[in-house]
N, C-alpha and C positions, 0 to 999 in steps of 0.2 A: 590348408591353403595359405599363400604366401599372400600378406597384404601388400598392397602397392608403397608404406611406409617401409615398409620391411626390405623387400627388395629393392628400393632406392636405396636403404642404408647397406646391403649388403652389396650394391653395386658402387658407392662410394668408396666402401672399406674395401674392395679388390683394388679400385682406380689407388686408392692412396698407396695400399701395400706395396703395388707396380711400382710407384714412384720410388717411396723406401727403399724399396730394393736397388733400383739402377740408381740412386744417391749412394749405397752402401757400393754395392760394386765397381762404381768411380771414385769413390775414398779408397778402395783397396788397391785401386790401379797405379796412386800417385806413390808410393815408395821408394815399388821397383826404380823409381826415375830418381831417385834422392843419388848423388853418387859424387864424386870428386871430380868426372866428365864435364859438366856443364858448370860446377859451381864450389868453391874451395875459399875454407878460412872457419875465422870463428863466426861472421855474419851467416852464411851458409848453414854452418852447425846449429844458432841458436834461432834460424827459418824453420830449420827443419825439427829442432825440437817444440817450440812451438805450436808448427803444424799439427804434429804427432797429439799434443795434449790438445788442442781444438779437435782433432777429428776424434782422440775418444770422447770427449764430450758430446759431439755429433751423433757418434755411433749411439750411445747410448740414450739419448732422446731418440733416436728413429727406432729404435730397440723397442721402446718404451708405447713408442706411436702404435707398433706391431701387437703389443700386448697388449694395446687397450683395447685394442677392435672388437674383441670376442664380445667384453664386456658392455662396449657401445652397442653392438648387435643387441646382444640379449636386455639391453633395458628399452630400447626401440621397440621387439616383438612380446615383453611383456607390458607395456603400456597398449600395443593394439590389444592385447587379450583383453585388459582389464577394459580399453573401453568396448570391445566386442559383448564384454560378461554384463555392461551395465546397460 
């Protein structure tokens, strides 16, 4: 049986990942829009490189967020065991 900490945290950890996710999927959208249409020179060039290394860095902290959860999960539902066992 699922304790009420447990499920709160597992109900966090989906709310967060949602987020994560539509953060990453609007990071991925802005590219395509990068082009010589809207914006031309080396200012332009060095926005968009810029961008580019902020949003790896972004990625990889939400990346990061993603892979902690499990771990966050599992010391949540072993602290109810332990104090279930005491």
């Amino acid at each position: 049986m699922t304790s009420p900490e447990s499920a709160e945290c597992r109900a966090d950890m989906a709310a967060a990942a949602t987020a994560v996710r539509e953060i990453l999927n609007a990071l991925t959208a802005v590219p395509p829009m990068f082009g010589d249409h809207t914006w031309q020179g080396p200012a332009a060039d060095r926005w968009a490189a810029d961008w580019s290394a902020r949003r790896t860095q972004l990625t990889r902290l939400l990346d990061a967020v993603l892979a902690e959860q499990p771990r966050l999960i599992a010391r949540v539902e072993e602290a109810e065991r332990r104090k279930v066992a005491s």
